[in-house]
C-alpha positions as CSV (number, residue, x, y, z in Angstrom):
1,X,-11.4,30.5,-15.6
2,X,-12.2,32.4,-12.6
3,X,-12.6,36.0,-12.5
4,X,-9.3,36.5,-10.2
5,X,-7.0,36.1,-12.9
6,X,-4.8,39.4,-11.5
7,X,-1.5,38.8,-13.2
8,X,-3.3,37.7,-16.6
9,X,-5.6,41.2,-16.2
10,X,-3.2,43.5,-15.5
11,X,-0.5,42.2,-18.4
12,X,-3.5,42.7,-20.7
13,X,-4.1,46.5,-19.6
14,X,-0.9,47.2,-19.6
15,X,-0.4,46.3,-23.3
16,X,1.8,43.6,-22.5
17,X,1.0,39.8,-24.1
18,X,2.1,37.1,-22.3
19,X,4.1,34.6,-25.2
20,X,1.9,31.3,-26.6
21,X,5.1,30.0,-25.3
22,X,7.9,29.9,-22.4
23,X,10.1,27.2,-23.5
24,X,12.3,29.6,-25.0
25,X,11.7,32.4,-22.3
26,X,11.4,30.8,-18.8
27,X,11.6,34.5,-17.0
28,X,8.4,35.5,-18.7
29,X,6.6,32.9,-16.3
30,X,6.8,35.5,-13.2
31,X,4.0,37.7,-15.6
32,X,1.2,35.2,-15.2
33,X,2.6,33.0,-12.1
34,X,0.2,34.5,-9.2
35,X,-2.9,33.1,-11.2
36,X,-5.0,30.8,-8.7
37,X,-6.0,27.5,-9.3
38,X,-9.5,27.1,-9.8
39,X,-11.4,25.0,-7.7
40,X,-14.2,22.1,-8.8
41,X,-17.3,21.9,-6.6
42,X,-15.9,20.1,-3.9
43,X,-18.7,17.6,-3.3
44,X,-18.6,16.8,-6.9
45,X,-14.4,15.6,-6.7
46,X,-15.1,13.7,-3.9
47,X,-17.8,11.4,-5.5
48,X,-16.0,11.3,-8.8
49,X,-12.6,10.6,-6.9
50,X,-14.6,7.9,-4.7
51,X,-16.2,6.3,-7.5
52,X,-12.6,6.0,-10.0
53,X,-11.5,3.1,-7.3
54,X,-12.1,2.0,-3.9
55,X,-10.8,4.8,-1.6
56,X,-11.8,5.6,2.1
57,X,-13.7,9.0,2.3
58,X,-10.8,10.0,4.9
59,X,-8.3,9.4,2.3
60,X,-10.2,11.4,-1.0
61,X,-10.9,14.5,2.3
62,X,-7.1,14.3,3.3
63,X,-6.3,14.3,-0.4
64,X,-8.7,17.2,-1.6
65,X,-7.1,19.0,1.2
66,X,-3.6,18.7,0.2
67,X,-3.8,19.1,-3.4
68,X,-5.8,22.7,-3.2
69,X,-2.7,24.0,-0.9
70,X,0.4,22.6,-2.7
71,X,2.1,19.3,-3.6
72,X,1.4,15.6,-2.5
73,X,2.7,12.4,-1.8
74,X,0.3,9.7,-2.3
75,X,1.8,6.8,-0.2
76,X,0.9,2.9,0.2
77,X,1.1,-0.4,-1.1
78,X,1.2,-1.4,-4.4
79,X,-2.3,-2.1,-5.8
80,X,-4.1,0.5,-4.2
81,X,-5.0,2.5,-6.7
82,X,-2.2,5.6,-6.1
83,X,-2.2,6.5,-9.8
84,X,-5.2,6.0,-11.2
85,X,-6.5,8.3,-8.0
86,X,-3.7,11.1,-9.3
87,X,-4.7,10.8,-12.9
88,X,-8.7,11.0,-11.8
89,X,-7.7,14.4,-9.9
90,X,-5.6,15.8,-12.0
91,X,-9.0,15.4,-14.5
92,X,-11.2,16.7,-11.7
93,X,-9.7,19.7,-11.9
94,X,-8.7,20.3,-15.4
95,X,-5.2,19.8,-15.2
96,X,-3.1,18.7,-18.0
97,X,-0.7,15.6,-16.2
98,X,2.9,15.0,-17.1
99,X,3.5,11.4,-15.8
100,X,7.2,10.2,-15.5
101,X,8.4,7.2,-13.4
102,X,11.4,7.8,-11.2
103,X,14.8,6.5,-11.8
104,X,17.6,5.7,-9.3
105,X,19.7,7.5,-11.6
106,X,18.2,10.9,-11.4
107,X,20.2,13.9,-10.7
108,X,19.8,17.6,-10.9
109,X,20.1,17.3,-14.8
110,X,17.3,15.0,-15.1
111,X,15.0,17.2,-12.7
112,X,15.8,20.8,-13.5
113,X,17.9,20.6,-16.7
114,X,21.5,20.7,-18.3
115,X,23.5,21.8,-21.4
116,X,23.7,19.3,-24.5
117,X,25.3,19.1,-27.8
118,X,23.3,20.6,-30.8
119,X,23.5,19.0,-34.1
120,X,26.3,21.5,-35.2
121,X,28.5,20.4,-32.4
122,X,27.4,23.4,-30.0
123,X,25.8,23.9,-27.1
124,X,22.5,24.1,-26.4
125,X,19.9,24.0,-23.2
126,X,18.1,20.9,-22.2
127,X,15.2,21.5,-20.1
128,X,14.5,18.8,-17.0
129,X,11.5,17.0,-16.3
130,X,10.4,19.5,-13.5
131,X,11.2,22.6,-15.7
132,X,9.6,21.2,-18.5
133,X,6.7,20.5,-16.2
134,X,5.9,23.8,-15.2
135,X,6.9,25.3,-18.7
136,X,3.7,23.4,-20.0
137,X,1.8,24.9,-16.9
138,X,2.3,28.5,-18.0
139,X,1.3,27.7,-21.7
140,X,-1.5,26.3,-20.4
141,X,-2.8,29.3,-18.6
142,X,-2.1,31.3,-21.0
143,X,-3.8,28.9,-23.8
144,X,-6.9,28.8,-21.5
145,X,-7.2,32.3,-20.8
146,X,-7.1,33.5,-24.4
147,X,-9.2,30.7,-25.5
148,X,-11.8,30.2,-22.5
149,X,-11.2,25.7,-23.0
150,X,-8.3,23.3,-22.4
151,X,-6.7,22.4,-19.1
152,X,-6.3,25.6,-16.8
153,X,-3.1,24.3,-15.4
154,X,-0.6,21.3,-15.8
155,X,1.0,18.9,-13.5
156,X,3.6,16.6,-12.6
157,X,3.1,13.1,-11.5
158,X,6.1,11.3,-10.5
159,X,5.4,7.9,-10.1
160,X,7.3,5.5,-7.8
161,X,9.3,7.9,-6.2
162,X,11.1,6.3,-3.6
163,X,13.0,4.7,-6.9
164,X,14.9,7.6,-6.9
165,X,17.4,9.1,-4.7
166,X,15.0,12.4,-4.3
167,X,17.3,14.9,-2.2
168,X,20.8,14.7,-4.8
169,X,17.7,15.0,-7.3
170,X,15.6,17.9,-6.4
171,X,18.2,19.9,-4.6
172,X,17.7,23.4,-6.3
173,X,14.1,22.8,-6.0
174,X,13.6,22.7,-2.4
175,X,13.5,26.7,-1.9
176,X,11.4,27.1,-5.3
177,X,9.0,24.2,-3.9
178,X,8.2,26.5,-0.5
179,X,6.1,28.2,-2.5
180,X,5.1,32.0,-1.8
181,X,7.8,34.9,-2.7
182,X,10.6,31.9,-2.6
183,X,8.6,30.1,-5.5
184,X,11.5,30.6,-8.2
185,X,14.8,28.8,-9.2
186,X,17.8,30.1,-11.8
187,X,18.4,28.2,-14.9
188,X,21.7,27.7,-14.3
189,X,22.2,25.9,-17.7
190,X,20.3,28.6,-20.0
191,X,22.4,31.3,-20.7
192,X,21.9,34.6,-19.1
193,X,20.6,32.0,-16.0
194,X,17.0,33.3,-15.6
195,X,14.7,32.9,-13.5
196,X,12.3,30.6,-13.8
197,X,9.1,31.0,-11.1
198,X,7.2,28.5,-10.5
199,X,2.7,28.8,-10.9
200,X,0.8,28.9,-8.2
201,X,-1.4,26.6,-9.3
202,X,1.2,24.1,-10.0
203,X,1.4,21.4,-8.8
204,X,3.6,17.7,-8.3
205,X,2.2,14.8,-7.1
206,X,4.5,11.6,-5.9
207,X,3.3,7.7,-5.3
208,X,5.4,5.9,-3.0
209,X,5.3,1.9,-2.1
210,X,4.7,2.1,1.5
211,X,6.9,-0.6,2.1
212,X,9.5,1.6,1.3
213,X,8.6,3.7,4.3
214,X,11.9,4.4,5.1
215,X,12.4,6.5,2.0
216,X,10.0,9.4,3.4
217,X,11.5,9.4,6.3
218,X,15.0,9.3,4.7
219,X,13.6,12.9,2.7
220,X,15.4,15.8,4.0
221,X,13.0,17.5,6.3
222,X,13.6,20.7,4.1
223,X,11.8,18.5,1.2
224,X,9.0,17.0,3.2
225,X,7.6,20.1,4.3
226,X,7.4,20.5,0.5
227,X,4.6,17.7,0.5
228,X,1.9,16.7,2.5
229,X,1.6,12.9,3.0
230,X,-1.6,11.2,2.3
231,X,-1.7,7.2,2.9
232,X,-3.5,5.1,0.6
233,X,-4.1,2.0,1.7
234,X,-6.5,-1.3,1.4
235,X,-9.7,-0.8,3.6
236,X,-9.4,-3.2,6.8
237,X,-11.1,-6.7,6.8
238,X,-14.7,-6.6,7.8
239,X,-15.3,-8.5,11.4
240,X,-15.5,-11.7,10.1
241,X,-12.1,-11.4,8.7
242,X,-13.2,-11.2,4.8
243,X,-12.5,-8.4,2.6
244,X,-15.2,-5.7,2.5
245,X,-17.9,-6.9,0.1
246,X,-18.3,-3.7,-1.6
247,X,-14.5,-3.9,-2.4
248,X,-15.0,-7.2,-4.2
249,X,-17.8,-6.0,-6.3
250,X,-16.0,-3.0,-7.0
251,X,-13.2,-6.0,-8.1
252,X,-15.7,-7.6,-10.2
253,X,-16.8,-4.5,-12.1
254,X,-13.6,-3.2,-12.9
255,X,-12.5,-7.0,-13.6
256,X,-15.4,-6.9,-16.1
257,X,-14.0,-3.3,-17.9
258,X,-10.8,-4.7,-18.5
259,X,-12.3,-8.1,-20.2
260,X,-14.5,-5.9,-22.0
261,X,-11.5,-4.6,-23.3
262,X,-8.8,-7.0,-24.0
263,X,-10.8,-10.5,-23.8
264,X,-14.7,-10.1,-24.4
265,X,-15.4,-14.0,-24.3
266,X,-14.0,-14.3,-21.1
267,X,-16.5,-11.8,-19.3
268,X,-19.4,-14.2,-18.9
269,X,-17.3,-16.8,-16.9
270,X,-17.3,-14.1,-14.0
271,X,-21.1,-14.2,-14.2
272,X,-21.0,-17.9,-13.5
273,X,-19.4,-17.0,-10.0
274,X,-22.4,-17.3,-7.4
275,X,-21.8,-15.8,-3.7
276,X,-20.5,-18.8,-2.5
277,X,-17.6,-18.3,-4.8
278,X,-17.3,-14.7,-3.8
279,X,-17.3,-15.1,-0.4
280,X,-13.8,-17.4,-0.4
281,X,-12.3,-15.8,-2.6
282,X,-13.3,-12.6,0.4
283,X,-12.2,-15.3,2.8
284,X,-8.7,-15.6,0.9
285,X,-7.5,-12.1,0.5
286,X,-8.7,-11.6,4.2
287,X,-6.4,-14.1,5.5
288,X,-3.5,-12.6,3.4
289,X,-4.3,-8.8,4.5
290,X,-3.8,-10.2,8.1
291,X,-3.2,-13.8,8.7
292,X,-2.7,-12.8,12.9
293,X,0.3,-13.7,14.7
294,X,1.4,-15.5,10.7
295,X,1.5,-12.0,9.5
296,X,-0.2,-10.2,6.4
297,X,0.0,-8.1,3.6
298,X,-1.4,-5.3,2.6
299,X,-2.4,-6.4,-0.9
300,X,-4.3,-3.5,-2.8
301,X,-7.5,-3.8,-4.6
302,X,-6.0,-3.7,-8.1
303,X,-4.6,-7.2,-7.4
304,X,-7.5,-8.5,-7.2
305,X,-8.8,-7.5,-10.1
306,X,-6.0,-9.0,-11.5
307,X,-7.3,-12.0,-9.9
308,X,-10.7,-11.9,-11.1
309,X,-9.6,-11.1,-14.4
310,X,-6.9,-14.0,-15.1
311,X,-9.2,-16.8,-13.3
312,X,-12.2,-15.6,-16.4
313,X,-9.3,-15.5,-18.9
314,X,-7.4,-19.0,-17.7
315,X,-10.7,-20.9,-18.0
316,X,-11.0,-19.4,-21.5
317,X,-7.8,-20.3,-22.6
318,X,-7.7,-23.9,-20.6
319,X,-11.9,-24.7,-21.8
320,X,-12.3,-25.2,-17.8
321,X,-15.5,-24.2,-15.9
322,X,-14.7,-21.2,-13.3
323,X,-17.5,-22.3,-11.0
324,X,-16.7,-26.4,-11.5
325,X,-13.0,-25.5,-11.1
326,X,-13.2,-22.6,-8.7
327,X,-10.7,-23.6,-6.5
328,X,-8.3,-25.2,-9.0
329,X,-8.2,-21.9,-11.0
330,X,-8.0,-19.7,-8.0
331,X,-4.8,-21.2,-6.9
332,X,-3.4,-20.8,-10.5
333,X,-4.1,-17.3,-10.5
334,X,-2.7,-16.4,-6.9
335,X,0.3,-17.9,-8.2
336,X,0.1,-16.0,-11.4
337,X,-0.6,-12.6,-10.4
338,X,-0.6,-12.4,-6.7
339,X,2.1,-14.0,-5.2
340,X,4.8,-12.6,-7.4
341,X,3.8,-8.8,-6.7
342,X,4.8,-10.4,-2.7
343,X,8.3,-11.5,-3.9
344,X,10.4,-8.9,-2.1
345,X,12.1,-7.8,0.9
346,X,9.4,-6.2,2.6
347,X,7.4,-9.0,2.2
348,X,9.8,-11.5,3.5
349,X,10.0,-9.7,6.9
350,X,6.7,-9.1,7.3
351,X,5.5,-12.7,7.0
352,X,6.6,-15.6,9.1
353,X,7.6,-19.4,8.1
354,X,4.5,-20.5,9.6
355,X,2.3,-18.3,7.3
356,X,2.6,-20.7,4.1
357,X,1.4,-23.7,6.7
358,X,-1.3,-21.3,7.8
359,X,-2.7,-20.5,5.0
360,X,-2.8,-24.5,3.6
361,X,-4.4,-25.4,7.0
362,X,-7.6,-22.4,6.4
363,X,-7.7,-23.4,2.6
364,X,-6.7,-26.9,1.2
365,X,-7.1,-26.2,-2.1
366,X,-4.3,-23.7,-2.6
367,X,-1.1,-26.3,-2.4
368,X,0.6,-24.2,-5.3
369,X,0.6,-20.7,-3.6
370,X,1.4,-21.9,-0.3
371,X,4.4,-24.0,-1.9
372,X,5.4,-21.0,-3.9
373,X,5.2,-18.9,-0.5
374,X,7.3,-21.7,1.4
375,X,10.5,-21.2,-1.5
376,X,10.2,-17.7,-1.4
377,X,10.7,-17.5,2.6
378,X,13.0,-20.0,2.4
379,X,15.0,-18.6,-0.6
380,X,14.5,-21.9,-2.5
381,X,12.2,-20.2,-5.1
């Protein structure tokens, strides 16, 4: 804990002990609210944020930058890594992290909190999943400042946002969210309807599918000022149209933690892949990241993991040989684990009825993803 713990200092001269905890007395918060978050070394996140996935140093910059002055959207395609980079900050800087996954039926009860029936047929408060959030902030600085360990602060991820029709939801909380002197909202639900102020070093962080772009913009503008926007998307194809290298060995290392994991004997078939093998299955992904005029997809870098990781597990299960059968069990697993996450409507505008010809013309061998891709346009599948 830093030395410029003001509010926590000046409680403790006073005589006055914060409580071990504020479930029970949300106005109490105010007393320890103004304490700062404290910051890692800087150079440090980035290479731990950098290393926990494959991330452009613009986007981990951008990032560090939003999340030391208030909340954060992390936006982009699915596969990209948007959570496990929130969970990997939140750690960076010793934050506690509250992960909940919107629901298109959220309202202002689900957010901030309502009244319920007790087990004796009264009425009692129900906190919401924002209150709660920064309920568990306070006892955590309050926990780490009597105790000098534990997470200094806690946050809230919410995790495929744009599920959720955010304005009806978060409605009291756009003044609170402002931060500064406006940083507070009334329990309207508790009685006596305190007021509940909201950390400083508090913090919610949001993952939206970029393909659902048109829910940021649909955000009231009072909310999006609440969050700064930072795009995380799948590096662009090297010059020769393949996926970066260093993105596919990134792949093929993570591909190799989650065998290690949940199918050990299948880890050695990846070894068996020599750089011939890597380089079309660089080749592949390249052409669906941007096929030209055909269109593309911006397919994230945890898909192909996915990829790596069924093709080692399918020869496993089928006794095949992933080098012998290379192609054979790379069309399987497009079909198994790619193609499906492009079954939607974003997808169908952005790629045209000549991209499943395309992509059998540049690669032969994959008759049952291209197929699968013709249905899908068509509506067939």
């Amino acid at each position: 804990m830093s030395e410029n713990t003001g509010s926590l200092t000046s409680l403790g001269k006073g005589g006055i002990v914060p409580p071990d905890q504020f479930d029970d007395v949300p106005e109490r918060v105010a007393e320890i609210a103004s304490t700062p978050l404290d910051l890692p070394d800087l150079s440090t996140a980035r290479q731990r944020l950098m290393e926990s996935g494959y991330y452009a140093e613009t986007e981990i910059n951008e990032l560090l930058t939003s999340i030391v002055l208030g909340h954060v959207i992390l936006a982009g395609p699915p596969g990209t890594g948007k959570t496990t980079l929130a969970q990997t900050l939140a750690r960076t800087f010793n934050a506690g992290l509250q992960i909940e996954t919107a629901n298109p039926e959220w309202s202002v009860f689900d957010t901030v909190g309502t009244q319920t029936l007790n087990e004796k047929g009264g009425v009692k408060s129900q906190h919401g999943i924002v209150t709660a959030a920064i309920l568990k902030c306070a006892n955590s600085i309050v926990s780490r400042a009597d105790t000098g360990e534990g997470n200094q602060t806690h946050w809230l991820l919410i995790d495929e946002m744009n599920r959720a029709e955010i304005d009806r939801a978060f409605g009291p909380l756009f003044t609170a969210l402002a931060g500064g002197s406006a940083s507070h909202m009334v329990l309207d639900y508790v009685d006596g309807r305190p007021v509940l102020a909201i950390p400083e070093n508090f913090r919610i962080i949001a993952t939206v599918n970029e393909y659902d772009a048109r829910f940021v913009q649909s955000m009231s503008a009072a909310l999006r000022r609440r969050f700064a926007k930072v795009l995380v998307l799948p590096p662009p194809n090297d010059d020769d149209g393949r996926i970066p290298l260093a993105e596919l060995d990134n792949a093929f290392s993570k591909s190799k933690e989650n065998l290690g994991r949940n199918f050990l004997d299948a880890v050695a078939n990846l070894d068996l892949l020599d750089q011939a093998h890597k380089d079309k299955v660089r080749a592949v992904f390249g052409f669906f990241r941007n096929s030209g005029s055909e269109g593309g997809v911006p397919v994230g870098t945890a898909v192909i993991i996915d990829v790596m990781s069924y093709m080692a597990s399918y020869a496993m299960v089928t006794g095949g040989a992933v080098d012998a059968e290379f192609e054979k069990i790379l069309d399987h697993a497009l079909m198994a684990r790619l193609i499906p996450s492009l079954e939607s409507d974003s997808t169908r505008i952005r790629l045209s009825e000549a991209f499943p010809n395309a992509l059998l013309k540049r690669f032969p061998f994959l008759v049952g993803s291209s197929a699968r891709i013709t249905a899908f346009i068509n509506g067939s599948d």
